[in-house]
KEKEZA-718377 format. One record per residue: residue in three letters; x, z, y of N, C-alpha, C in turn. Coordinates in steps of 0.02 Angstrom, whole numbers, plus 50000, padded with zeros to 5 digits. Layout:
<recs>
ALAXZYXZYXZY/...
</recs>
This chain:
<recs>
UNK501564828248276500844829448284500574833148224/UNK500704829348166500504834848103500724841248092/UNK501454841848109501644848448124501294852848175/UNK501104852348194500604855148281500114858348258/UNK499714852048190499054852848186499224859748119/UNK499734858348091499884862148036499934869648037/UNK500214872748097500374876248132499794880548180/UNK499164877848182498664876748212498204880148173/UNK498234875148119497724879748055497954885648024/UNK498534884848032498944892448005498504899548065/UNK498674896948118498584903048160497854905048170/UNK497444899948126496624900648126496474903748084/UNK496764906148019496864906547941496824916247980/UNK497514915148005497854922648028497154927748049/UNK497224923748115496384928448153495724929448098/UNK495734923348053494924924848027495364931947988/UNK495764931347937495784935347895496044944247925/UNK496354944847979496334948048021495494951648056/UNK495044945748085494474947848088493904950948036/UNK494214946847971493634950047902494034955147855/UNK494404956147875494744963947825494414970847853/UNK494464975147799493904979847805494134985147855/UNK494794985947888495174989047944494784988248018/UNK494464980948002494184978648070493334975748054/UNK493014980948026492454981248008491794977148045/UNK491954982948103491384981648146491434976648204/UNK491954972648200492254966448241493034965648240/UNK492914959648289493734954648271493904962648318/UNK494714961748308495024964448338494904973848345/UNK494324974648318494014982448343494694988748315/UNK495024987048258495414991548250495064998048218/UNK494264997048190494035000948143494225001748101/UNK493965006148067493805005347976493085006847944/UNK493165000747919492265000547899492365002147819/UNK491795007047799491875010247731490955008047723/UNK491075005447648490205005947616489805010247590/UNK489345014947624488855016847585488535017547545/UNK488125016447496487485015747444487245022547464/UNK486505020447489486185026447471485665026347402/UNK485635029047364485325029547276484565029747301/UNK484395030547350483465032047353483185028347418/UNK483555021147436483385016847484482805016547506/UNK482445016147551481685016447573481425020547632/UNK481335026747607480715031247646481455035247670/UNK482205035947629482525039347659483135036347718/UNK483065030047714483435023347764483465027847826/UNK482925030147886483005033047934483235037747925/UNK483305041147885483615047347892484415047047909/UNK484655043747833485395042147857485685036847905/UNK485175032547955485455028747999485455034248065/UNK485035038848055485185043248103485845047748105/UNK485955049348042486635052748025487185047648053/UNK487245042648022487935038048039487735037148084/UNK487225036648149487395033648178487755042948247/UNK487665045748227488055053848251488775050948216/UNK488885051848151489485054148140489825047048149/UNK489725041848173490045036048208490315037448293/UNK489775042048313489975043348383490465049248373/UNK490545051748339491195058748328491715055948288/UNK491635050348280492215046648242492235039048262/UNK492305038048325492405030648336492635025548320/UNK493395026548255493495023048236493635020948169/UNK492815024448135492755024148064491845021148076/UNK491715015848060491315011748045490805013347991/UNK490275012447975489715016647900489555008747910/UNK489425006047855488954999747826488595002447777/UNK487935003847800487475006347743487115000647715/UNK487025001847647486524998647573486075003547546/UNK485555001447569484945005847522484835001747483/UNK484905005747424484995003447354484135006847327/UNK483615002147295483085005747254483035011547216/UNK482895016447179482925021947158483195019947075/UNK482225014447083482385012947007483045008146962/UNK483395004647024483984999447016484545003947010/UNK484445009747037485345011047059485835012147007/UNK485545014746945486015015346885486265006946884/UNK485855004846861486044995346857486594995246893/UNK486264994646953486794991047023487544994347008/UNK487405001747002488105003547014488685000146937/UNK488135000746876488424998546819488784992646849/UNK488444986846859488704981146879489404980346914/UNK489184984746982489774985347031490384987846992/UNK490404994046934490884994246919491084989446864/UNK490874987146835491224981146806491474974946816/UNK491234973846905491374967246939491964970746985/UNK491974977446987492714981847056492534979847101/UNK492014979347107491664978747195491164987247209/UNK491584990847200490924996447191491135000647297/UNK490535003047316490405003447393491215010647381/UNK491325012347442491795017547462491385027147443/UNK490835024747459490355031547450489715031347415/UNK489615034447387488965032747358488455039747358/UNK487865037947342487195042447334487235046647247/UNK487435049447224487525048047147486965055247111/UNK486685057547079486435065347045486715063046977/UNK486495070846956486985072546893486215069046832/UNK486075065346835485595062446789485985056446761/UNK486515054046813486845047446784487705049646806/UNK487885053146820488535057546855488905054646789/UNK488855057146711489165056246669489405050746646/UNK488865045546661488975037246660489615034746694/UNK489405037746761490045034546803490765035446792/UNK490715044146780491315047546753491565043046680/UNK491205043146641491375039746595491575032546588/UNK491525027246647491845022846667492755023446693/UNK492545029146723493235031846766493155028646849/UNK492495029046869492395025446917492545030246977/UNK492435037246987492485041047021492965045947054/UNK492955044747091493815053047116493525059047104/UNK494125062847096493775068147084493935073147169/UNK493475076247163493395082047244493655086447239/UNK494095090347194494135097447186494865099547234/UNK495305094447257495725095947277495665093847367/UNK494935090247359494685088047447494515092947453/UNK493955095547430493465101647427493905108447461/UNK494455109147414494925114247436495145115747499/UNK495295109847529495545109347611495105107147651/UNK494505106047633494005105747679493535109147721/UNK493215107747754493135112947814492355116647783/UNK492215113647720491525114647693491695119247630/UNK492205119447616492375125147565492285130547567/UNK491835134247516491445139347503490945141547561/UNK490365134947565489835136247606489515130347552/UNK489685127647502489095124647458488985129747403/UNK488315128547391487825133747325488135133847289/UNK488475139047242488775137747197488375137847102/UNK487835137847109487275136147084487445129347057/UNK487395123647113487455116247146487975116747100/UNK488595118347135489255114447113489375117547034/UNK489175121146993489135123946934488765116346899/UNK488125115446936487695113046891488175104446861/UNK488485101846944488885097746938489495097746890/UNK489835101346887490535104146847490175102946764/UNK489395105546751489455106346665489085098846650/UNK489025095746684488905086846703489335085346650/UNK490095084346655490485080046646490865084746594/UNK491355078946535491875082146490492285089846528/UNK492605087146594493225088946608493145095046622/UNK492675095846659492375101646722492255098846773/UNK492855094846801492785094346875492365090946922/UNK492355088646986491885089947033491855085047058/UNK491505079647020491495071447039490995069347099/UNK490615075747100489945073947155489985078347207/UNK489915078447265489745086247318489105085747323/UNK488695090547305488025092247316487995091547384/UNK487335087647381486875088247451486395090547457/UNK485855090247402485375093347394485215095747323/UNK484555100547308484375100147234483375101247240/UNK483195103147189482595103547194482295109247141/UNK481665112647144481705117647116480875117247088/UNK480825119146994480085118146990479795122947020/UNK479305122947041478795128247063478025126347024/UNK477585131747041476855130047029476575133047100/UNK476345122747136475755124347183475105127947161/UNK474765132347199474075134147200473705133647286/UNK472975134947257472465135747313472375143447318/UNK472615145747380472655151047423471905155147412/UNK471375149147415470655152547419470465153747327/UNK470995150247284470635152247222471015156847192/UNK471705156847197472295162947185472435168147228/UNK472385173847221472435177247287473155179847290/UNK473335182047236474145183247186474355180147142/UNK474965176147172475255174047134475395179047032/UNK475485174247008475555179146929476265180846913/UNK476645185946927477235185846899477585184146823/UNK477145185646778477305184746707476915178746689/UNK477365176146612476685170646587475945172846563/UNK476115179946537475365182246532475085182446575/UNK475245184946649474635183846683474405178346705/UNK474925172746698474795165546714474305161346663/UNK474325164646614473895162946575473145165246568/UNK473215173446599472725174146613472275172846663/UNK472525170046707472385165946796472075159246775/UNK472445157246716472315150246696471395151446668/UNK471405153246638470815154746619470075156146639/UNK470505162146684469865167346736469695163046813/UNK470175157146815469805152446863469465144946870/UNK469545145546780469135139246751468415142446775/UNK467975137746797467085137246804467075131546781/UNK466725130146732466185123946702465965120546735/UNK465545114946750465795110046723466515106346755/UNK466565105746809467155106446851467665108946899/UNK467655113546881468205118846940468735121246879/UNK469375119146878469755122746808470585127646847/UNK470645131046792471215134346819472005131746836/UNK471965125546774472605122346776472525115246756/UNK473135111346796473205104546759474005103646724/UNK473905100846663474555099046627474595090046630/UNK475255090746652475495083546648475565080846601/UNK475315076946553475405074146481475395066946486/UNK475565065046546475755057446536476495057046559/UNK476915051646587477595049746621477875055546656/UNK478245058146631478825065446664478555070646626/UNK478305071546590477795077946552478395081246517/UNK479025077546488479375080346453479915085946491/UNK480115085346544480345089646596480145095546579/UNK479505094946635479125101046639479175105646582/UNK478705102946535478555106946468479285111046458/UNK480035107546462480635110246436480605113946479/UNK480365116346556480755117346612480095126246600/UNK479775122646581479135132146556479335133846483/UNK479395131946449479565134946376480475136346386/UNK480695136046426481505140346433481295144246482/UNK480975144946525480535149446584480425156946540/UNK480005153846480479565160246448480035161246400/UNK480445156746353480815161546308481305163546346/UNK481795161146394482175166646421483075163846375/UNK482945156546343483455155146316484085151946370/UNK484695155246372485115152046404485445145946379/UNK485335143546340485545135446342485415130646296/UNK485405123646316485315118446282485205118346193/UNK485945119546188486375120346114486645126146102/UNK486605130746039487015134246006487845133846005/UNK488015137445964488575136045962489095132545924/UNK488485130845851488435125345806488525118245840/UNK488155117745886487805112345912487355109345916/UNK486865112345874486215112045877485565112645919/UNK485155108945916484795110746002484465115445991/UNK484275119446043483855127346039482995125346059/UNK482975117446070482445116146096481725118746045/UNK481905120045984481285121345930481465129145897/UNK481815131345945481745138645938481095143845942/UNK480705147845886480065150645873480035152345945/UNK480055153746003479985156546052479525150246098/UNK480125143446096479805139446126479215137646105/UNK479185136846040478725134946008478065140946020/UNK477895145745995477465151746039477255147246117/UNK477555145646151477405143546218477075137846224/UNK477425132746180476905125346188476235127146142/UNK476365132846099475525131746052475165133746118/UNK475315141246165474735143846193474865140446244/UNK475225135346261475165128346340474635124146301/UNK474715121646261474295117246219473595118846225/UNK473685125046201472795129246187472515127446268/UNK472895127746305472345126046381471755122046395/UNK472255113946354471935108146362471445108746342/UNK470845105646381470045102546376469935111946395/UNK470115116446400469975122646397469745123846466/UNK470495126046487470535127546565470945120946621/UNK470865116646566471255109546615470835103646609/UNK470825099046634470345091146645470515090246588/UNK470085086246536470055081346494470845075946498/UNK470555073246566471065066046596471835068546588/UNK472015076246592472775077646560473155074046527/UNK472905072746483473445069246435473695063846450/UNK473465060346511473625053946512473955053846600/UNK473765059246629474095060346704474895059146707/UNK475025055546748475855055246757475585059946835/UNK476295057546877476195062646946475755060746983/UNK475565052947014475225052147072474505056047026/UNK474265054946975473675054046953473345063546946/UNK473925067346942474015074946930474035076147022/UNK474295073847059474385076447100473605074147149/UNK473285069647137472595067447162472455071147127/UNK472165073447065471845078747057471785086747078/UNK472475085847066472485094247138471975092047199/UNK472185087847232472065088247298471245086147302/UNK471055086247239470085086547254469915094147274/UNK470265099047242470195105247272469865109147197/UNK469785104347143469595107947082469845109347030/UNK470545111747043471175114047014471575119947057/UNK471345124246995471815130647042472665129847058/UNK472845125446971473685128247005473955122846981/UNK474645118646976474885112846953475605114446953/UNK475895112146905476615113846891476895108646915/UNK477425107446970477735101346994478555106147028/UNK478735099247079479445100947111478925103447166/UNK479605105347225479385104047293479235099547343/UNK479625093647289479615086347317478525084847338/UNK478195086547324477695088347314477125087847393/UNK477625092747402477325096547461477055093447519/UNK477295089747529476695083147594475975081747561/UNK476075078447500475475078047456475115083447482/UNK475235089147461474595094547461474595096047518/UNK475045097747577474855095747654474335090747666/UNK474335084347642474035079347673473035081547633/UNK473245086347584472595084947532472205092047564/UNK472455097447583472285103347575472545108547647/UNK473205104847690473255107947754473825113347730/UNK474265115447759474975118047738474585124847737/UNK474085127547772473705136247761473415136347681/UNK473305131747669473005134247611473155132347539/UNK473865131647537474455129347472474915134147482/UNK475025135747406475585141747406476045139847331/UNK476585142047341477025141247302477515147047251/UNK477365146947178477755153047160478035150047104/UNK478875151547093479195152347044478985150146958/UNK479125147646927478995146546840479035157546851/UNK478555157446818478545167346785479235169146747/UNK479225171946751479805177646718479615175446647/UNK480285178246601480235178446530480335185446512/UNK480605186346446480775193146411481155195346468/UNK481035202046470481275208346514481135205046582/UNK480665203946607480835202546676481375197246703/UNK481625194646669482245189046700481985182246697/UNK481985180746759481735173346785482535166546760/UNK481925163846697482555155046688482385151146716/UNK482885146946731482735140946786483035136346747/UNK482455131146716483165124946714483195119846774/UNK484045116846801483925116946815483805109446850/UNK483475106246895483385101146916484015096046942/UNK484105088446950484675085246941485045087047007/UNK485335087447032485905088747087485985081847131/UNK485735081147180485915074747202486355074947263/UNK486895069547263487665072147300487995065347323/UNK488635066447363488945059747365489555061947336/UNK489875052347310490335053047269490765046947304/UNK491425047847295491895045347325492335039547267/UNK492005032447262492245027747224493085026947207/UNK493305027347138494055025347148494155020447182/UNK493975015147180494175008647206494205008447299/UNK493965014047293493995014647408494745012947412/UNK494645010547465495235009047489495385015747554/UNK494945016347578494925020447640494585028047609/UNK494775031747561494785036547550494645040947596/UNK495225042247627495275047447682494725044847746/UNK494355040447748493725039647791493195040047759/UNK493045039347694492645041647648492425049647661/UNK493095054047632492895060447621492775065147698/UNK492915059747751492625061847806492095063247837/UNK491645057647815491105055647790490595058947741/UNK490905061247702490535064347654490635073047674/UNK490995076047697491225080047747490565081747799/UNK490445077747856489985076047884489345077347859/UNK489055072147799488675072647788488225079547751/UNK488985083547711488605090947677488685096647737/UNK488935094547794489085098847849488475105247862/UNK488605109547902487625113547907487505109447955/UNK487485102848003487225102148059486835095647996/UNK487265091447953487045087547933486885088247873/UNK486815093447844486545094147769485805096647796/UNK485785099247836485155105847876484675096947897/UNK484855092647936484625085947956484165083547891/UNK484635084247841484475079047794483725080847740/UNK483965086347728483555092747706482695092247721/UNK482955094147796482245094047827481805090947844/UNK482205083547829481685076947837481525076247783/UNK481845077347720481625077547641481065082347620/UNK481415089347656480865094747637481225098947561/UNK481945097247553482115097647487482675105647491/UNK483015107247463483595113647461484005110547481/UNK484575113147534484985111647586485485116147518/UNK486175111447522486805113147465487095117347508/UNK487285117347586487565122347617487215127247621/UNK487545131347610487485139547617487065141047698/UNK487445138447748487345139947812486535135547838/UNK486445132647810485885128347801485375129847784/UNK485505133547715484875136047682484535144347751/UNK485195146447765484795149647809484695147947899/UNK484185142747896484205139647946483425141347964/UNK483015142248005482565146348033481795139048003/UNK481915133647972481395130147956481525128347879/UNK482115132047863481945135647785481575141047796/UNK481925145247817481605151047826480865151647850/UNK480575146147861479625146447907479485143347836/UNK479735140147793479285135347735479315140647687/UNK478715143647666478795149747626478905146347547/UNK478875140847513479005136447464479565136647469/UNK480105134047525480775134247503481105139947521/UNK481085143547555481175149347546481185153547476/UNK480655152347443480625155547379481055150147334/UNK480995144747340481545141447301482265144047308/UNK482615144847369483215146847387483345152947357/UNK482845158147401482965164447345482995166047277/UNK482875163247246482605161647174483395158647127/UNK483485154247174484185151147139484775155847156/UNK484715158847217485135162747249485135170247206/UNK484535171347185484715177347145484925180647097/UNK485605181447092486115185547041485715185246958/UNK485195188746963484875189346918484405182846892/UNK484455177146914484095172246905484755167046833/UNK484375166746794484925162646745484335156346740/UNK485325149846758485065146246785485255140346713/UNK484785135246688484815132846623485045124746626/UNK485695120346622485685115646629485665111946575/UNK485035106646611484845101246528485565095646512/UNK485535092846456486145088346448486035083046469/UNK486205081246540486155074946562486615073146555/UNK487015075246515487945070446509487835067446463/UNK487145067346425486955062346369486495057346372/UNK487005051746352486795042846391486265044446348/UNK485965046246305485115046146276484575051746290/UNK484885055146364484425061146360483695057946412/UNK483955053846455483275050446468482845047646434/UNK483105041346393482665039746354482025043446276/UNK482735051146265482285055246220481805058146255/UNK481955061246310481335064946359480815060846389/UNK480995054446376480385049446407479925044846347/UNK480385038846354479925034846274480065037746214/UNK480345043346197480355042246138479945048246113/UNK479735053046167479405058846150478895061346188/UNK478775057146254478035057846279477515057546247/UNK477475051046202476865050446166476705055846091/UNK477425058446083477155063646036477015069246068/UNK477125071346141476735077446168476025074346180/UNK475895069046204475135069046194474615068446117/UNK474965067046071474865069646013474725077145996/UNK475185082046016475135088246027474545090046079/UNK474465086746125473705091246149473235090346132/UNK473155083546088472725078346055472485084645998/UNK472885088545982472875091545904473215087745856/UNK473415083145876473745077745808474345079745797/UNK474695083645818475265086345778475525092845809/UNK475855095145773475815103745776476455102845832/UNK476435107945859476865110445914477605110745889/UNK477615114145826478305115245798478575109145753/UNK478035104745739478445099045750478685094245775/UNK478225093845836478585090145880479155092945906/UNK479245100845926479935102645945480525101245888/UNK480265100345829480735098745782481185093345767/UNK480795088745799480695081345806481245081445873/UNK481145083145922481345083545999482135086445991/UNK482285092145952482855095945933483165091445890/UNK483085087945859483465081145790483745077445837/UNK483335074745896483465070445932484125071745981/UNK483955077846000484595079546049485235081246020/UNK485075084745956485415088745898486065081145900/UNK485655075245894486115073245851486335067045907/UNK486205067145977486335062446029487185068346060/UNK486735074746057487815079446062488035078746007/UNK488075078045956488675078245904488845071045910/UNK488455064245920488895057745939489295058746009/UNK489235062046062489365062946126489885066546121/UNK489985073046071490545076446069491165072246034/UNK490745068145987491265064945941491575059045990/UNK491195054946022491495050546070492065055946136/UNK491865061046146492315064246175492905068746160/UNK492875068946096493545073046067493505078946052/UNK492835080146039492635087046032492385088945956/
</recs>
């Protein structure tokens, strides 16, 4: 009898563990394979990708998606965690803002040899996969772009009639559509994210191709940039609100949409806002201006992509997956519910890029030969925190008048100056 019962529990043991292995995902016996998700921006973008898996589940019957929407503001955490506990998902949501983190765990596969034999090879931006590649020590291609994003400056159609190609004339627009006591030409962001921007127009107007020299030194307090933040500076209380200095986005972007602001420097991410404030006829979108000689810099915005965890077990259902998802049927999907730049090639020219005259000009813009494109050092674990707490409050100092332009870039350049020479030195460089 104990033998019976012994024999009994054995064969109960069998089936559960049989039923909960990740082969048989989506039920006992199903003969799936269930692979984990994370998506990095859980929330407003949840429908989007349950619509995706739930397509590329029906073209693949017997590969399973278990999606996790992961918070925006958690996901560095979470994923930290996961990789130190080896529970990290099969696929993940990842941009090149934290790309280097992971890499620098060794948490990630690398794509360059999927990429190769895949059916998506050479139909992603190569813009995208550049920006990805100078991410990391090695070069290689830990993320596949899905999307990116591009600064622009919104305006009002009825107060701009031409866009300004140069910063002079942007400056002079800035000016000639200030009216007293409240109607002004421009708003500057000088509260939370201010540090972006400002880098993302002062490499715009000097026209500098990169970060660091060849010393290693940052180029960020180069006389050029500096020229640019004095006459950005000179705006404030001028031709911009008072309340500037203290605007992060929601607070900058309600102010556009009273209608007494000609123009606002933001992403495209944007663009519902001023739909919802002002009606898609009467918002227009143009490029950061040209610098010396006519040549438009872009720096450029984080790359956001999926990345394929070492620890997958199911690899090869992973990069299927991820396959799928940068596809043109499903990168073009994803895109357009975002409103953001489609990484496929075949995508970007898809007829509702082509109607959004904003991304349109974004696409072309990155797309053009002549466009040099500027990537910030996000491979440095302190480049968030210098661009945020540690140097916001001295740009509002700077519009304040409380400290000169060239030294806060001086200040800003020490900081980075000396966050790559620990970064190179931790890397062997």
């Amino acid at each position: 009898m104990k033998m019976k019962v012994a024999w009994a529990a054995l064969a109960v043991l069998a089936v559960t563990a049989t039923g909960c292995g990740s082969d048989s995902g989506s039920g006992e016996g199903s003969g799936k394979t269930t692979i984990t998700f994370w998506d990095n921006n859980g929330g407003a973008r949840t429908p989007v990708y349950q619509e995706l898996i739930k397509r590329f589940e029906a073209a693949n019957p017997k590969i399973h998606v278990e999606y996790v929407g992961v918070p925006i503001a958690s996901v560095q955490q979470k994923y930290d965690t996961a990789v130190a506990g080896g529970d990290t998902p099969d696929v993940g949501g990842v941009t090149t803002s934290y790309l280097a983190n992971l890499t620098g765990q060794q948490a990630l596969e690398p794509a360059d040899e999927w990429l190769a034999k895949s059916s998506v090879n050479g139909r992603l931006a190569t813009p995208m996969l550049d920006s990805v590649r100078k991410t990391v020590p090695d070069g290689k291609l830990y993320l596949v772009p899905n999307t990116s994003n591009m600064d622009v400056v919104w305006y009002l159609k009825d107060r701009l009639q031409q866009a300004p190609q140069t910063w002079d004339e942007f400056f002079k627009d800035a000016d000639g559509l200030t009216r007293k006591p409240d109607q002004y030409g421009y708003t500057i962001r000088g509260g939370a994210g201010s540090i972006f921007q400002i880098l993302a127009e002062m490499y715009s107007y000097s026209g500098i191709g990169q970060f660091f020299d060849a010393s290693g030194r940052s180029t960020v307090n180069d006389p050029k940039n500096a020229e640019f933040l004095t006459r950005m500076a000179g705006l404030y209380k001028k031709d911009t609100p008072e309340a500037d200095v203290t605007n992060d986005f929601p607070k900058m972007v309600a102010a556009f949409g009273t209608g007494k602001i000609a123009m606002m420097h933001h992403n495209l991410g944007s663009y519902n806002d001023h739909v919802k404030a002002h009606g898609k006829d009467k918002i227009g979108a143009f490029a950061l201006p040209t610098g010396p000689g006519g040549r438009r810099t872009v720096v450029a915005n984080p790359v956001d992509g999926f990345a394929v965890f070492k620890n997958s077990e199911h690899k090869d259902a992973a990069w299927k997956f991820v396959e799928f998802l940068v596809s043109h049927d499903g990168n073009s999907y994803w895109n357009q519910q975002t409103g953001q730049i489609p990484a496929n090639t075949d995508a970007q020219g898809d007829s509702w890029v082509q109607g959004l005259d904003h991304l349109k000009t974004a696409v072309d813009t990155l797309n053009d030969p002549n466009t040099q494109v500027v990537s910030p050092p996000y491979y440095l674990p302190q480049f968030s925190s210098i661009t945020k707490a540690d140097t916001e409050p001295l740009f509002q100092k700077v519009l304040l008048g409380q400290m000169k332009p060239q030294e806060f870039l001086d200040t800003l350049a020490q900081k980075l100056t000396d966050a790559q020479a620990e970064w190179k030195k931790a890397n062997g460089g």
